[in-house]
C-alpha positions in Angstrom: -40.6 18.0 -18.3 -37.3 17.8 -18.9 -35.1 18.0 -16.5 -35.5 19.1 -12.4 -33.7 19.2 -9.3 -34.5 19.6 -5.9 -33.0 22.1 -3.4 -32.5 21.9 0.2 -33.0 25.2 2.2 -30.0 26.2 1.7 -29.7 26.1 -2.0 -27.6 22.3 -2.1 -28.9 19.7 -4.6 -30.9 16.9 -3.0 -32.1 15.0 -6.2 -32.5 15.5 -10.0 -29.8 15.7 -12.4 -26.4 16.5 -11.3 -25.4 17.9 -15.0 -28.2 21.1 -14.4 -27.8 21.4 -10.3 -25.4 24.3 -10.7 -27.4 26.2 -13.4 -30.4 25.3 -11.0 -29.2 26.6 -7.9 -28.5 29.6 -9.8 -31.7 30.5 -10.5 -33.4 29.3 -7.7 -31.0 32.2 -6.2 -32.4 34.3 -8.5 -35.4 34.6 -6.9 -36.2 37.8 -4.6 -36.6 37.0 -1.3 -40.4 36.4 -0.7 -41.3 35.5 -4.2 -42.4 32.1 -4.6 -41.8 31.3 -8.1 -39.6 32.5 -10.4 -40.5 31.7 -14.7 -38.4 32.4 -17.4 -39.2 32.0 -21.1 -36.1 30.5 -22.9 -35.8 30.6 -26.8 -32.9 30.8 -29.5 -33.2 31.7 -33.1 -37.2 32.6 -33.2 -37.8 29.0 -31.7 -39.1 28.6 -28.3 -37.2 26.4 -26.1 -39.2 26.1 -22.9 -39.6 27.6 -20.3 -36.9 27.5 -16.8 -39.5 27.4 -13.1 -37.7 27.8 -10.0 -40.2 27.5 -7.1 -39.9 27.4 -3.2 -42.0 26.9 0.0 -41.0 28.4 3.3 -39.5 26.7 5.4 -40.6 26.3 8.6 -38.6 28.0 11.4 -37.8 24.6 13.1 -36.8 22.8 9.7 -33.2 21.3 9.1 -31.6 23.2 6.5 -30.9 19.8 4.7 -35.1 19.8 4.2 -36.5 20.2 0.5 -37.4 23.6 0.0 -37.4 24.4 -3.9 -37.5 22.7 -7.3 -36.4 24.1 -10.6 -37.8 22.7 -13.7 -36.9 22.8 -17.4 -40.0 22.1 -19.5 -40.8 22.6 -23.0 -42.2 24.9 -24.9 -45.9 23.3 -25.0 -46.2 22.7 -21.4 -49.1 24.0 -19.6 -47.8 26.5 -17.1 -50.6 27.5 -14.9 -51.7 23.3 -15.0 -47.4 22.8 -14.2 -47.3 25.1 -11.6 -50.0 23.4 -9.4 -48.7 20.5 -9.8 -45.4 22.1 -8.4 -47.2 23.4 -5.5 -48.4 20.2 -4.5 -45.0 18.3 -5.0 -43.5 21.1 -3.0 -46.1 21.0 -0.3 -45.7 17.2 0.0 -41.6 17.6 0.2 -42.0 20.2 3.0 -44.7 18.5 5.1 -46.7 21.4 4.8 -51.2 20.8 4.3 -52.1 19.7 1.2 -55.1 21.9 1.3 -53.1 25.0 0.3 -54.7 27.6 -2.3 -54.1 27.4 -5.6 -51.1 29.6 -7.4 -52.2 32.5 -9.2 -52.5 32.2 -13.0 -49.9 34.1 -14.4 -51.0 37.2 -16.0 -50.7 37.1 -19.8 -49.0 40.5 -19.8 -46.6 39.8 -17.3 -43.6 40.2 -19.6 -41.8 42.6 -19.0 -38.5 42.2 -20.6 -38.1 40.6 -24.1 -34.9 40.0 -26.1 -35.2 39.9 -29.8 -32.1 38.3 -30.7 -32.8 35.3 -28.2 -36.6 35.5 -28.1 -36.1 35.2 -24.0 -38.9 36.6 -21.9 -38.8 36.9 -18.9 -41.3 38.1 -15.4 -39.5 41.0 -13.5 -40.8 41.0 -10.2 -40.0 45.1 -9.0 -36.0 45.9 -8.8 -35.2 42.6 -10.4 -32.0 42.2 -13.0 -34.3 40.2 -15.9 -31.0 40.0 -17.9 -29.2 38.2 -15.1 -32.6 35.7 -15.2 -32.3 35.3 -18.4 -28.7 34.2 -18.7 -29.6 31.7 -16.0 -32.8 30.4 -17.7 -30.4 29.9 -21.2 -28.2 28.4 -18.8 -30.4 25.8 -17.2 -31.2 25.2 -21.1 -28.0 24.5 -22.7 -27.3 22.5 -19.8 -30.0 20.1 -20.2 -28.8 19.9 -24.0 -25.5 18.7 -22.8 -27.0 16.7 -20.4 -29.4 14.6 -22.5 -28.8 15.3 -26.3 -32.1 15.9 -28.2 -33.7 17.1 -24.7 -33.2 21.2 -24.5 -33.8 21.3 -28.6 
């Protein structure tokens, strides 16, 4: 991993790196409402980069708004997503109070992609009457801002 934030319910840094909390929040808004994940492939000049994870939970009705409810992760390109993504749902789960018998994410499907820029070599999931180029500008984002962040670290 290289860099994550957590998000209260309504979208305000609670901890992680305050360099990436803006390009975080923006793709944790990114998200449609009811998805539970959002995952975009992030790469420059043939190279993958990584990959940019924004993830929620539900809040319960009840919950303050000032209560974890996302995380958004920037990992690198050899990370193992579906093995990442559990782990995720478990740190979320925890953060959130909810059971920590919950099911298991979905794998993601290998031909989920759906939008693919040859220049940048971004990919990207497009859940129905989503704007992948507006997730993909905010998954380079969350990128270059780790790279200013912590040089070496969004190579």
């Amino acid at each position: 991993m290289r860099a994550a934030v957590v998000l209260d319910g309504e979208g305000r840094p609670l901890a992680g790196e305050a360099a990436i909390a803006a390009p975080a929040v923006r793709l944790a808004e990114l998200m449609p409402a009811g998805a539970t994940e959002l995952v975009v492939r992030v790469g420059a000049g043939g190279e993958a980069r990584g990959t940019a994870l924004a993830a929620r939970v539900p809040a319960p009705a009840d919950a303050p708004a000032a209560s974890p409810n996302a995380l958004v992760l920037a990992v690198g390109p050899l990370a193992l997503l579906d093995l990442l993504r559990l782990d995720v749902d478990a740190a979320l789960g925890a953060l959130a109070g909810a059971p920590a018998e919950r099911p298991a994410p979905p794998p993601l499907p290998p031909g989920a992609v759906v939008a693919h820029d040859p220049s940048s070599g971004v990919q990207a999931l497009e859940p129905p009457g989503f704007a992948v180029q507006t997730a993909i500008s905010a998954g380079m984002g969350l990128f270059d801002a780790v790279a200013a962040a912590t040089p070496g670290a969004g190579e």
